[in-house]
N, C-alpha and C positions, 0 to 999 in steps of 0.2 A: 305170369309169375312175378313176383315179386321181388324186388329189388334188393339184396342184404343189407342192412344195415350199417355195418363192420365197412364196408369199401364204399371213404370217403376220399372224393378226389378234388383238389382246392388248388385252383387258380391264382398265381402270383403275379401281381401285377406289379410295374413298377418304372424306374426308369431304367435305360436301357444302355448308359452310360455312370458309371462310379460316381465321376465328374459332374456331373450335369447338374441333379439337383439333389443328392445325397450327401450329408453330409459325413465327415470320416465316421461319425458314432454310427450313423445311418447302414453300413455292413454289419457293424457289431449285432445290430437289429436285428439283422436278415439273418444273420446266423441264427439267432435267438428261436427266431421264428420258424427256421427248419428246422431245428432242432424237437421245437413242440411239435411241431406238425407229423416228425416220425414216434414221439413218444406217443400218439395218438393213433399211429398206422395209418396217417392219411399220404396217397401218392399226389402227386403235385406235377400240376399241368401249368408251362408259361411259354411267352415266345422266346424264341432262341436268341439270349441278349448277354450282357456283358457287366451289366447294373444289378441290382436289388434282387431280380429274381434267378439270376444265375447264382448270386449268394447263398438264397433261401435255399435252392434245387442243390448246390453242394453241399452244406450241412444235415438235408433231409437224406439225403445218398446217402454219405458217412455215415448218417444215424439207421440205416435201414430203410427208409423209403425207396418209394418207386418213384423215380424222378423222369417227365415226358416234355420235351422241346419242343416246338412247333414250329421251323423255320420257315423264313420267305421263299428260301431257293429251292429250287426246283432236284437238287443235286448236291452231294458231299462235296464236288469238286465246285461249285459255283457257292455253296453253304460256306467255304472256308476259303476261298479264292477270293470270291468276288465279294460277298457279304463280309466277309473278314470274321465270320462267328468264329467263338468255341465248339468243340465238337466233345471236351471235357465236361464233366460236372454232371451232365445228364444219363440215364438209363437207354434212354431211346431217342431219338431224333426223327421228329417226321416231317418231312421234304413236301412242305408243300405247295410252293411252287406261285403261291398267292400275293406277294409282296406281306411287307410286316404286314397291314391292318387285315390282310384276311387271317394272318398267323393269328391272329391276337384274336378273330372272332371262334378259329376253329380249337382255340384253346381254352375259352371261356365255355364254349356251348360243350365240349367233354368234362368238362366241371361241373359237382354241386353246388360249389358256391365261388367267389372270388375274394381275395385279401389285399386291398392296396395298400402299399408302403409306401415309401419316397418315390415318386414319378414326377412325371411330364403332363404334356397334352396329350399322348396315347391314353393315359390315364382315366382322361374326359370320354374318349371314344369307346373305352372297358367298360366305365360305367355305366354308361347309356346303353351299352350291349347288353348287362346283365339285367337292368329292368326290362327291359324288353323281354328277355328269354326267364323272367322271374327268379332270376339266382339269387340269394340271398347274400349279401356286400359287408365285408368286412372291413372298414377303417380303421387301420394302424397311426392311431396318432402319434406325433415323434417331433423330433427335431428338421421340420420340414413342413413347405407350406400345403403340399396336397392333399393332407387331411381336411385343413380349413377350404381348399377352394371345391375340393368334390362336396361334401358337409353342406357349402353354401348354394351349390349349384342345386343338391338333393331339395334343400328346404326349400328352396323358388319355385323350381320348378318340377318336383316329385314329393309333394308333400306328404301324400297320403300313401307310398310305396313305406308300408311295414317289414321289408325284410333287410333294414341298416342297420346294421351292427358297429360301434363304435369303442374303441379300448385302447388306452395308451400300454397294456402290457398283453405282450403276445400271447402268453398262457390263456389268461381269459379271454381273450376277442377269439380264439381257436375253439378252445370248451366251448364259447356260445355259437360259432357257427356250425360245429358240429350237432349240438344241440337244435340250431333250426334247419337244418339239414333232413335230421329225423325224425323234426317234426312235421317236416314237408312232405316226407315219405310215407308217413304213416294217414295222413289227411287225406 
């Protein structure tokens, strides 16, 4: 049976701290960006963080999405104890027990596609996750160097991977990943 069409689910990647390498425009962003993402009906899948995609997962909430967290910890009480996450912002929270990078693979691999924003070095580790698993990569270019160094790392060393998507406005870098989304599904 075949997969609907209509239920597209997009991976937020990002950094995982406000501070770190976000700049203040850098939330405004992420609201932007949940915002399209629920006028689209896509639900949205990230690790359970406090940066970029807990921004995107609150605005897509607000706006009617399905918002899903992937935590490291094993447990609400060690999720918000010991990790110090939010347990706000998101629909669901799934405990997975894997430290952040297995959060981050078992969040990408329930996605059609993945949208990086302002990040880090997890960012590097997403990326490389969704070639692998063929998810098709959406770059949010912004005020922020991750778009240049994922970008750079793509043309070096994944030249010939066709499913990068690049846009400095969320609207369109969303319409086209959805766009290659359905086109993947239908091939």
């Amino acid at each position: 049976m075949k997969e609907s069409l209509n239920n597209i689910t997009l991976c937020i990647s990002g950094s995982p701290s406000p501070a770190i390498t976000c700049p203040p425009e850098g939330l405004d962003i992420g609201h932007q960006l949940g915002v399209v993402c629920a006028e689209h009906s896509a639900s949205i899948m990230s690790t359970s963080t406090t940066g970029f995609p807990l921004w995107v997962a609150l605005s897509a909430s607000r706006a009617g999405s399905t918002t899903i967290a992937f935590s490291p910890a094993s447990s609400r009480h060690e999720h918000v104890d010991i990790f110090r996450l939010p347990s706000d912002g998101f629909n669901h929270i799934v405990y997975t027990g894997f430290g952040s990078s297995g959060a981050s693979v078992l969040a990408l691999r329930s996605s059609d596609a993945v949208i990086f924003g302002c990040g880090g070095m997890s960012s590097i580790l997403e990326c490389v996750t969704a070639i692998q698993e063929g998810k098709p990569i959406g770059i949010l270019e912004g005020p922020w160097e991750t778009d240049e160094v994922l970008e750079e790392m793509l043309k070096k060393n994944y030249p010939d991977y066709e499913h990068v998507i690049t846009d400095t406005d969320p609207r369109r870098l969303v319409e086209q990943i959805i766009k290659r989304v359905k086109l993947l599904r239908t091939s």
